[in-house]
Backbone and ligand atoms as CSV (ligand in chain L), in Angstrom:
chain,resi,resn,atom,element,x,y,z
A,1,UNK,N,N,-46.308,-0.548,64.475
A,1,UNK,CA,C,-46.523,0.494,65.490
A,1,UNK,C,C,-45.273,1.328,65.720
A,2,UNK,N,N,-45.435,2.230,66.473
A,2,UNK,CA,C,-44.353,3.400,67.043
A,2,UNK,C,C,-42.787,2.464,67.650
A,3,UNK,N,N,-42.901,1.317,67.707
A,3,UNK,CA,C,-42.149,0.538,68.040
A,3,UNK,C,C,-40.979,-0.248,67.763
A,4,UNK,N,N,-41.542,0.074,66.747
A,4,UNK,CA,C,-40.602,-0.459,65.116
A,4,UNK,C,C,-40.144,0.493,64.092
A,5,UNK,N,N,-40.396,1.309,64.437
A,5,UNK,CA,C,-39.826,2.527,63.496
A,5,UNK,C,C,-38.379,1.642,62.756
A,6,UNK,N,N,-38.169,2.428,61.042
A,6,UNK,CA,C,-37.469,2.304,60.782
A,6,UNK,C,C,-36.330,3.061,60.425
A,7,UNK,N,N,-35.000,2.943,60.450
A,7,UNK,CA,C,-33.900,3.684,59.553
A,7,UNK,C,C,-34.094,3.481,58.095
A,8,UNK,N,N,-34.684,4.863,57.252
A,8,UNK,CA,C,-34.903,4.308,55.920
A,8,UNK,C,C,-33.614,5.380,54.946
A,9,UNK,N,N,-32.717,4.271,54.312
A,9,UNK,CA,C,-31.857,5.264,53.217
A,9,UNK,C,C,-33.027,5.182,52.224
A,10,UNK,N,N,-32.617,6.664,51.176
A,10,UNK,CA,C,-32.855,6.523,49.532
A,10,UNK,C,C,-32.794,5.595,48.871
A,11,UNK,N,N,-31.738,4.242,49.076
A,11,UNK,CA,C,-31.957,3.407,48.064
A,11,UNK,C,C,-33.159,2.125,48.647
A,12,UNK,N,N,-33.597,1.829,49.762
A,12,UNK,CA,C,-34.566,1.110,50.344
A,12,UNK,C,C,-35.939,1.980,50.201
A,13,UNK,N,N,-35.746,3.101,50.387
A,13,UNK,CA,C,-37.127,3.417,49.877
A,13,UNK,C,C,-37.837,3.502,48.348
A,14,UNK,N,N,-36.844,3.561,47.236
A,14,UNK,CA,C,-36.730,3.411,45.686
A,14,UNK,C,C,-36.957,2.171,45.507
A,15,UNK,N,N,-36.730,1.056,46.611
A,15,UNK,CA,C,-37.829,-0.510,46.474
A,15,UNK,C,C,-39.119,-0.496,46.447
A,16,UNK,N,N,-39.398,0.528,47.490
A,16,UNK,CA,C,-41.287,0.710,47.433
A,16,UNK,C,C,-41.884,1.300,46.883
A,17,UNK,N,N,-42.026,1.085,45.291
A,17,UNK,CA,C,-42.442,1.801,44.496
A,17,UNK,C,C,-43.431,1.487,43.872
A,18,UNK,N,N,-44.239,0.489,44.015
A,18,UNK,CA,C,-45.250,-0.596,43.495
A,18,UNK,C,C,-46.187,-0.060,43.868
A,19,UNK,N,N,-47.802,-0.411,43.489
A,19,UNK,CA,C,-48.858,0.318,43.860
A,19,UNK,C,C,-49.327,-0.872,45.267
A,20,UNK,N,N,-49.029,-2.169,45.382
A,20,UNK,CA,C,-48.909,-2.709,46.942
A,20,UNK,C,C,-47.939,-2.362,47.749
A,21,UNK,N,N,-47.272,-1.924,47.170
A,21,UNK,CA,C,-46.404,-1.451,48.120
A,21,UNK,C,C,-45.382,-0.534,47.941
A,22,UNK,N,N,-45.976,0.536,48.055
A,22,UNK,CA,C,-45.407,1.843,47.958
A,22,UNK,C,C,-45.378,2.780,49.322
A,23,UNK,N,N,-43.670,3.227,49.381
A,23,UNK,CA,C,-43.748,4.122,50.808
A,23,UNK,C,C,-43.214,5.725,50.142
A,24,UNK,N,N,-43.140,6.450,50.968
A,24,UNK,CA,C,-43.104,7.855,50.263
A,24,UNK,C,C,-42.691,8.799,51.472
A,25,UNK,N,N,-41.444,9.408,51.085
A,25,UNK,CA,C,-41.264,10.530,52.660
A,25,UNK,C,C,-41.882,11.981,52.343
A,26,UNK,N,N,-41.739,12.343,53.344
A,26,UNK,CA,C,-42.431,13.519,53.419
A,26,UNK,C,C,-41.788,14.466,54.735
A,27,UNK,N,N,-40.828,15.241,54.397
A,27,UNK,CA,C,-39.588,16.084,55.675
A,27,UNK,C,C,-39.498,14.764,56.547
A,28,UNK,N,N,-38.851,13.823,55.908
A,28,UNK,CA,C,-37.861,13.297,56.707
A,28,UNK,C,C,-38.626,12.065,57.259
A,29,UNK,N,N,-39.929,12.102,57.212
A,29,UNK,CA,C,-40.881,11.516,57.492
A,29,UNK,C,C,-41.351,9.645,56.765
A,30,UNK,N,N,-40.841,8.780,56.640
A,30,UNK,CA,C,-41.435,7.596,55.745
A,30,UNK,C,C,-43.079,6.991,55.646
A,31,UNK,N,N,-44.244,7.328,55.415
A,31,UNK,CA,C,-45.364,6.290,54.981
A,31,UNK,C,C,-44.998,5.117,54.343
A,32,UNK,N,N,-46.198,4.281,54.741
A,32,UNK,CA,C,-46.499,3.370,53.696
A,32,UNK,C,C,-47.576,3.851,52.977
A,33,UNK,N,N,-48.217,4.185,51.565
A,33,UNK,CA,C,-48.898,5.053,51.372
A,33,UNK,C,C,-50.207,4.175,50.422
A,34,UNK,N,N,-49.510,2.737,50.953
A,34,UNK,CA,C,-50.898,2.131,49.583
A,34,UNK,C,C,-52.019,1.775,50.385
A,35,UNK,N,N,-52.376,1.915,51.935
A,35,UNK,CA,C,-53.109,1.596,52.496
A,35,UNK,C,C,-54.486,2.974,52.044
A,36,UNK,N,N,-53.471,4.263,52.099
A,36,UNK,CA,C,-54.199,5.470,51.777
A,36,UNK,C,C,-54.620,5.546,50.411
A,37,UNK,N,N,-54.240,4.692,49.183
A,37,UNK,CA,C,-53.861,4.978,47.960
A,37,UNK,C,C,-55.733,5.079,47.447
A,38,UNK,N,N,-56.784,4.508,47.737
A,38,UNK,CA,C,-57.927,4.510,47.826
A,38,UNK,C,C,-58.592,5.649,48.079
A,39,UNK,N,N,-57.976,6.041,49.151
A,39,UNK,CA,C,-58.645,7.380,49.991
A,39,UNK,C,C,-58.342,9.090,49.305
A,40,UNK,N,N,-57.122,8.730,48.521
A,40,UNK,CA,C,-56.934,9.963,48.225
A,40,UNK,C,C,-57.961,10.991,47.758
A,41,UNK,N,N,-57.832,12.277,48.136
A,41,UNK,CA,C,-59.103,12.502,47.384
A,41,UNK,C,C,-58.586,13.369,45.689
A,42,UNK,N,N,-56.837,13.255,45.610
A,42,UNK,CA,C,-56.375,13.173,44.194
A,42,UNK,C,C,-56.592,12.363,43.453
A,43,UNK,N,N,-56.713,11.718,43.657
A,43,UNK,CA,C,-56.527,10.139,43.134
A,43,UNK,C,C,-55.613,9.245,43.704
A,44,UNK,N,N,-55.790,8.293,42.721
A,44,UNK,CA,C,-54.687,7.303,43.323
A,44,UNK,C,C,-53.478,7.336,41.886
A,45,UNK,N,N,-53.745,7.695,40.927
A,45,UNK,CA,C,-52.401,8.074,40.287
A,45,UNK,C,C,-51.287,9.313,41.101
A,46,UNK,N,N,-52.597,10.553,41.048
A,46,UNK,CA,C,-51.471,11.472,41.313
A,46,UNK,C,C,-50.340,11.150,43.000
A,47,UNK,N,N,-51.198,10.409,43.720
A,47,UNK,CA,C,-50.373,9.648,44.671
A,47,UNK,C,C,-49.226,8.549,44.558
A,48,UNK,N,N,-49.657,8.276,43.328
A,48,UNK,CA,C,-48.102,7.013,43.188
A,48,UNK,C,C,-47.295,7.748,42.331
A,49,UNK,N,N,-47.324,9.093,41.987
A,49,UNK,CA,C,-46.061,9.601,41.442
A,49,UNK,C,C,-44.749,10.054,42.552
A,50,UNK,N,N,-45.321,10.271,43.553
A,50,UNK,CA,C,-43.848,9.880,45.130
A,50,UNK,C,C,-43.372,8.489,45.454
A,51,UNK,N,N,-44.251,7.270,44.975
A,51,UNK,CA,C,-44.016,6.230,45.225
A,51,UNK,C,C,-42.669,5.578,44.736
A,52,UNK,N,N,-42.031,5.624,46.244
A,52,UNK,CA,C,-40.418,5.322,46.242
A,52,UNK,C,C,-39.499,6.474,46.443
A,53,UNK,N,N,-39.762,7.586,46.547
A,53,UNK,CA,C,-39.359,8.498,45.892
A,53,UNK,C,C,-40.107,9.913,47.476
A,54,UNK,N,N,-39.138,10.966,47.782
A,54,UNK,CA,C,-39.565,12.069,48.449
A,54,UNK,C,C,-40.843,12.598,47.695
A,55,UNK,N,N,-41.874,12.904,48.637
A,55,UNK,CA,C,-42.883,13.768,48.303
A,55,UNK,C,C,-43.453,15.111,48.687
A,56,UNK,N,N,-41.997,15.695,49.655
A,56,UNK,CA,C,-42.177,16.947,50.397
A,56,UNK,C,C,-42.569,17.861,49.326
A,57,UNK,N,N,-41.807,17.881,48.026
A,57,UNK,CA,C,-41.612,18.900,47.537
A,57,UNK,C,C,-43.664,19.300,46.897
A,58,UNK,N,N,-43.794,17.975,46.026
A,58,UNK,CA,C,-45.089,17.799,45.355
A,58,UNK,C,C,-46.273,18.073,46.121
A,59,UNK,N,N,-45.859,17.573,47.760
A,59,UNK,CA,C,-47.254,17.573,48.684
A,59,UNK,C,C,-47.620,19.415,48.849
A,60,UNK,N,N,-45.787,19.943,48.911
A,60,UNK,CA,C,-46.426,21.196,49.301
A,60,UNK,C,C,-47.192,21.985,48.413
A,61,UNK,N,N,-47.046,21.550,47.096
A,61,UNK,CA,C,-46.839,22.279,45.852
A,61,UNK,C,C,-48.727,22.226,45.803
A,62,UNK,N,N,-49.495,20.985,46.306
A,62,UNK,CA,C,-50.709,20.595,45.835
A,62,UNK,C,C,-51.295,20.885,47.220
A,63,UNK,N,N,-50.853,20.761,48.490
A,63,UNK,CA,C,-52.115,21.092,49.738
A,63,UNK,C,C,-51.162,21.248,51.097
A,64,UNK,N,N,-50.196,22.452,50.902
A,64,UNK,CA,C,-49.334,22.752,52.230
A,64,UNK,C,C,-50.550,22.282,53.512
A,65,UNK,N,N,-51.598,22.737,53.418
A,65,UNK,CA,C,-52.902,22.450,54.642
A,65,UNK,C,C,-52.728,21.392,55.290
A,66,UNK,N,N,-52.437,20.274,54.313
A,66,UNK,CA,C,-53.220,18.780,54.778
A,66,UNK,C,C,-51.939,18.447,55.672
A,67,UNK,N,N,-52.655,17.787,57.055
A,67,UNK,CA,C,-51.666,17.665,58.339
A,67,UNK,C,C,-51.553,16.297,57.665
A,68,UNK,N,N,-50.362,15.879,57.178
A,68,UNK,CA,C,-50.113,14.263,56.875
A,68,UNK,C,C,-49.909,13.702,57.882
A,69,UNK,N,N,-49.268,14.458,59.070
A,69,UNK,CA,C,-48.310,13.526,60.146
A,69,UNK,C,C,-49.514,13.140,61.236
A,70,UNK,N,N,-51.154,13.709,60.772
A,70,UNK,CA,C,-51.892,13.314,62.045
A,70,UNK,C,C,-52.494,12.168,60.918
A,71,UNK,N,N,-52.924,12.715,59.791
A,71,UNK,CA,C,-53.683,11.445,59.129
A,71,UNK,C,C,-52.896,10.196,58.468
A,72,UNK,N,N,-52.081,10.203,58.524
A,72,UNK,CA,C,-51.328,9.032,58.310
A,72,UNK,C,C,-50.329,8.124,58.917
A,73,UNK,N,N,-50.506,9.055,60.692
A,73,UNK,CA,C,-49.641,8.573,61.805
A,73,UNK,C,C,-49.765,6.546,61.617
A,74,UNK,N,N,-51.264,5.998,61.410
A,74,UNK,CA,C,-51.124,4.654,61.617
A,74,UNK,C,C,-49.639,3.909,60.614
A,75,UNK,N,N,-49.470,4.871,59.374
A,75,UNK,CA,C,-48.774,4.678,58.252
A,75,UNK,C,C,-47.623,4.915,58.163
A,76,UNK,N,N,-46.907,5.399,59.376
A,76,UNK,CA,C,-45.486,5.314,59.870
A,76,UNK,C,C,-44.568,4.623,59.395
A,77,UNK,N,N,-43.605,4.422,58.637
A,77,UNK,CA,C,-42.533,3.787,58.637
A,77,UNK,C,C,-41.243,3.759,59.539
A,78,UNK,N,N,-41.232,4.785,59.374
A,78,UNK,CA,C,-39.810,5.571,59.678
A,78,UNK,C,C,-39.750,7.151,59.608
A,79,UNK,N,N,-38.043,6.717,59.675
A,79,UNK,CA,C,-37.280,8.574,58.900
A,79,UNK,C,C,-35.791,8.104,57.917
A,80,UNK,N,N,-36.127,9.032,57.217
A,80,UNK,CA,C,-34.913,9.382,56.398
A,80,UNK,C,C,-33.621,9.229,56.766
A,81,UNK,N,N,-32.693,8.333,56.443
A,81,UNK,CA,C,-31.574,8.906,56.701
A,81,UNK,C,C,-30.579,8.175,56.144
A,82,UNK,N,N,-29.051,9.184,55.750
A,82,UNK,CA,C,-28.476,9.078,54.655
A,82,UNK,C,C,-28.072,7.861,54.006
A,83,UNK,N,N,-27.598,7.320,52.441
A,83,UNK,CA,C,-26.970,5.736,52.386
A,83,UNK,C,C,-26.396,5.588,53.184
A,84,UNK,N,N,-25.132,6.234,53.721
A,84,UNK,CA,C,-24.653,4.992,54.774
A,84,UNK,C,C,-24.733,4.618,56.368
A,85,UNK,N,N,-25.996,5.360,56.606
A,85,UNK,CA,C,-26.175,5.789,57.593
A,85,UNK,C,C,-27.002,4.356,57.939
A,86,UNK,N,N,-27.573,3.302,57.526
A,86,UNK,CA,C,-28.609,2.700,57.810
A,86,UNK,C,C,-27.849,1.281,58.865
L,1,HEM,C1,C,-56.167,16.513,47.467
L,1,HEM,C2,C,-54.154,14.164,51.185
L,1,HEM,C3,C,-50.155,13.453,48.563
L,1,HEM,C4,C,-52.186,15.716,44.842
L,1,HEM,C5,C,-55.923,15.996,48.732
L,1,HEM,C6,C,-56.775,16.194,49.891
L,1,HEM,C7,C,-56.223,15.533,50.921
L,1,HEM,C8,C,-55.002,14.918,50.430
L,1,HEM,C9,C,-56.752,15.440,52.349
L,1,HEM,C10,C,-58.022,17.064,49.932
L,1,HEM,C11,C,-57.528,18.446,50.289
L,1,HEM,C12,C,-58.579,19.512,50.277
L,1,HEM,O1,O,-59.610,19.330,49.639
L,1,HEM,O2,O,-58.344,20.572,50.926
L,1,HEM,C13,C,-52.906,13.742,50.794
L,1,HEM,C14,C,-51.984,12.989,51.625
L,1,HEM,C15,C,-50.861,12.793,50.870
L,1,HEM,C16,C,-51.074,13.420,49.582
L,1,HEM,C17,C,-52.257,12.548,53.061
L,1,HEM,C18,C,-49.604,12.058,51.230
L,1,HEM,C19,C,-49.611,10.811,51.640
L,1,HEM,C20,C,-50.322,14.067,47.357
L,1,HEM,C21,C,-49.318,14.189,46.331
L,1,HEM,C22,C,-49.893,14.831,45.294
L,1,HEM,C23,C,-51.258,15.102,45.639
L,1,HEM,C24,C,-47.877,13.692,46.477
L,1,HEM,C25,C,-49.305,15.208,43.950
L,1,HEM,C26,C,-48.421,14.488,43.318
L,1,HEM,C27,C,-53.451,16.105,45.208
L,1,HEM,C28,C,-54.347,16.863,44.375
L,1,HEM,C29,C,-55.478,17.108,45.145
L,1,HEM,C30,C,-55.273,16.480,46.430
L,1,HEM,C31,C,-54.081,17.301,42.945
L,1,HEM,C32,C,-56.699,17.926,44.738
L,1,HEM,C33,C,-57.826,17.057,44.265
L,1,HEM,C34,C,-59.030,17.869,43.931
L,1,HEM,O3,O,-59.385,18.782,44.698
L,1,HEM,O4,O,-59.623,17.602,42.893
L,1,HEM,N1,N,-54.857,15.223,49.083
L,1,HEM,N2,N,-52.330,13.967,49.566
L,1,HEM,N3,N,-51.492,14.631,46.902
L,1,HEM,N4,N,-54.043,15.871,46.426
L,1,HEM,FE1,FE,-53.196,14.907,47.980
């Protein structure tokens, strides 16, 4: 929950890169994204190509529209922030 938010660097999020467990930012933003990985209506490949990895750039590139931060609020991780910042 909103409670637990995390401090996520680049190199902790390049752990979640697995299709159980894959997280993905999005402006600064962290998911966990394998709960959604089903739902996509890309698929579930073209979704694990952010897995571990920023997906601002790709999300805008394929559906600037889609409000991620309302449909994937349950999927919260965190936010971004720098290696040594954690
Ligand atoms: C389609 C959500 C990430 C590629 C869609 C649609 C939604 C969605 C709601 C349908 C949009 C519409 O019909 O107007 C999401 C969410 C994402 C995400 C919540 C982040 C967690 C990505 C990424 C990529 C991607 C990173 C590319 C690497 C696509 C493609 C479609 C699509 C290609 C079009 C599928 C089609 O119409 O045949 N996505 N997406 N998505 N998404 Fe995503």
């Amino acid at each position: 929950g909103t409670d637990s938010l995390l401090r996520v660097t680049p190199s902790m999020l390049k752990e979640h890169r697995t299709r159980d467990d894959a997280w993905s930012s999005f402006s600064g933003k962290v998911y966990n994204i394998t709960p959604y990985l089903p739902y996509h209506p890309g698929g579930e490949k073209e979704l694990m190509r952010v897995a571990g990895r920023d997906g601002t750039k790709l999300f805008a590139l394929t559906h600037a529209w889609v409000n991620i931060d309302y449909m994937l609020d349950e999927c919260l991780v965190g936010f971004m922030v720098s290696e040594s910042a954690s």
